[in-house]
Wavefront OBJ file of the C-alpha trace (Angstrom):
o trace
v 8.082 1.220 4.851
v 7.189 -2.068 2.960
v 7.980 -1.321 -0.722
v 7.827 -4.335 -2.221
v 4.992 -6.904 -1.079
v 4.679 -10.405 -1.861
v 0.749 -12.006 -1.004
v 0.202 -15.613 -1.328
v -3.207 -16.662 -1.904
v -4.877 -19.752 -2.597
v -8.800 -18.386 -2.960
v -9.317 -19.568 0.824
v -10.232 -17.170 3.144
v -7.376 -17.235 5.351
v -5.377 -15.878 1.971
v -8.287 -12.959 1.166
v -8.034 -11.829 5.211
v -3.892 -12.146 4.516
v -4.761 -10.057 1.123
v -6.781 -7.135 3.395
v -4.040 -6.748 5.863
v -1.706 -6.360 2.580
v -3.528 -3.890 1.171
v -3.371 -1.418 4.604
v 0.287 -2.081 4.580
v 0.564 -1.010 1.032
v -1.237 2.330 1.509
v 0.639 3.174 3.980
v 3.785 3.348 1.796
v 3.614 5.586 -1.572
v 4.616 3.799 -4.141
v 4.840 0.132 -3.132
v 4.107 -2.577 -5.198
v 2.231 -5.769 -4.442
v 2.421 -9.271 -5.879
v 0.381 -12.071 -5.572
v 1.577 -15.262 -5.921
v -0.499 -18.243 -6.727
v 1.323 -21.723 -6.916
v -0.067 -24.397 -8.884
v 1.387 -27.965 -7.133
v 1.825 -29.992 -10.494
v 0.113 -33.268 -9.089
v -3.306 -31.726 -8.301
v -2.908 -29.855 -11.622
v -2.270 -32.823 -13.625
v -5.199 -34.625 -12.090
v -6.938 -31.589 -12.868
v -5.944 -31.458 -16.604
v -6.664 -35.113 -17.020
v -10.362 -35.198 -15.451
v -11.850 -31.826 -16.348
v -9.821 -29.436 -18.341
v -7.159 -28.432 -20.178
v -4.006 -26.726 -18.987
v -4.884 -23.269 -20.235
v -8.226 -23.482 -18.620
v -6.960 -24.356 -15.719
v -4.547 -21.154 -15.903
v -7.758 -19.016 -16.386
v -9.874 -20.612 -13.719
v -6.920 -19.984 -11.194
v -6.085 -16.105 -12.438
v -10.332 -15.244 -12.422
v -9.438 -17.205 -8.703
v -7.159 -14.182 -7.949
v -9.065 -10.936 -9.761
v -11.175 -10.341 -6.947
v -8.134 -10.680 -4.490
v -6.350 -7.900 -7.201
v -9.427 -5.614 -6.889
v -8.770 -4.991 -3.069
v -5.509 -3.581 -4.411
v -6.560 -1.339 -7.651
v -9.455 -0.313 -5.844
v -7.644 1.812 -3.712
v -4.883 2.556 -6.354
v -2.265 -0.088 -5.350
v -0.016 -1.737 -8.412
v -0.451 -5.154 -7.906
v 0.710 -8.008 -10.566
v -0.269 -11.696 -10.242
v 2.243 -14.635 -10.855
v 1.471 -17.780 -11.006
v 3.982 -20.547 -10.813
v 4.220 -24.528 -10.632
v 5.061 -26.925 -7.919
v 4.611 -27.419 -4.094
v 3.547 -24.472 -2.440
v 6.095 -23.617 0.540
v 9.344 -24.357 -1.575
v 7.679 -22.316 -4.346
v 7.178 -19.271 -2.173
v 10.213 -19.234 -0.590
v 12.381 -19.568 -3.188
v 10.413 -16.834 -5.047
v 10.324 -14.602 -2.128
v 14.272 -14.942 -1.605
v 15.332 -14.861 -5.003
v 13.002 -11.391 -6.004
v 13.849 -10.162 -2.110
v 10.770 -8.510 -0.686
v 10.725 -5.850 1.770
v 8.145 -8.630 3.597
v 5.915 -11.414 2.666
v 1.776 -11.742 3.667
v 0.271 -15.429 3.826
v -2.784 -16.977 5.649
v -1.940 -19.247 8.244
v -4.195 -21.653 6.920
v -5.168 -22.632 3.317
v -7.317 -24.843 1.478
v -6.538 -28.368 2.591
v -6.495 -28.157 6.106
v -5.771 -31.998 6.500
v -2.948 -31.566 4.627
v -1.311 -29.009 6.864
v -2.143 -31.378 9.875
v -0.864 -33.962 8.289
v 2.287 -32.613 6.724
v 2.677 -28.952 8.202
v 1.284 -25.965 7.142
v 2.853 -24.125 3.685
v 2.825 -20.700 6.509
v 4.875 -22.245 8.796
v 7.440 -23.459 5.926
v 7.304 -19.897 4.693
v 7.801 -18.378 8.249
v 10.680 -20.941 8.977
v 12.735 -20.334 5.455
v 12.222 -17.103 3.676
v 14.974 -14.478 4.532
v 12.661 -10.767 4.460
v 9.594 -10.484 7.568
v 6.318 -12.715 7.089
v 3.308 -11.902 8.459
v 1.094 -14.532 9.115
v -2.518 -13.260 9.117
v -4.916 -15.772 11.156
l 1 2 3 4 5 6 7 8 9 10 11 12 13 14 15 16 17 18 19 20 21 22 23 24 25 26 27 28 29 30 31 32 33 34 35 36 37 38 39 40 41 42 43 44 45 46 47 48 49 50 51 52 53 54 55 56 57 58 59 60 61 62 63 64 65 66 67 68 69 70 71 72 73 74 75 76 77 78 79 80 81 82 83 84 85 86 87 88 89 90 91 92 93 94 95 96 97 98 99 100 101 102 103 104 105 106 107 108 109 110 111 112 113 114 115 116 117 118 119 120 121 122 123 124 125 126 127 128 129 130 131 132 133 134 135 136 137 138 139
């Protein structure tokens, strides 16, 4: 059904419940394929880099973010590959998730700064609005 599976997460648990709901999905399909898509927004990085640590670091903190997301996938045999890219969030995933066209796209409806997405409307609902495959939104 779903080949090809993008899952953005964020470490918050909106984005692990979004990961569980991915992993059914994907073993109900032989074969499919999952990524997981982490976006770095380049202004909290850079603050990041300046106060505590260095970029690299700050790759490696994110990716050991992800690993226990990835181990709901090998653990029951799903290939799963993370990618991690830079910039705002919702742009970021919806240009991704058009440009590599995935049979459907899995994202929390809520992520870590939750007065940001009062404030400026949620990274989901950017997502659900612009990218071109089906997005589940997992509350």
């Amino acid at each position: 059904m779903y080949k090809r599976i993008l899952v953005a997460v964020d470490g918050s648990s909106h984005s692990k419940r979004a990961a569980t709901h991915a992993v059914f999905l994907a073993s109900s399909t032989e074969g499919a394929q999952v990524t997981l898509l982490y976006v770095l927004d380049y202004d909290k990085t850079r603050a990041e880099v300046i106060h505590s640590m260095s970029s690299e670091e700050l790759h490696i903190d994110r990716k050991n973010k992800i690993l226990p997301i990835k181990e709901l996938f090998t653990s029951q045999g799903i290939s799963t590959d993370i990618k991690l890219l830079h910039g705002e969030a919702g742009p970021v995933i919806v240009e991704h998730a058009n440009k590599e066209k995935y049979d459907i796209v899995v994202i929390g409806s809520r992520g870590l700064n939750t007065l940001q997405e009062m404030v400026l409307g949620s990274v989901s609902h950017k997502v659900a609005k612009r990218v071109h495959s089906p997005v589940l939104l997992i509350k």
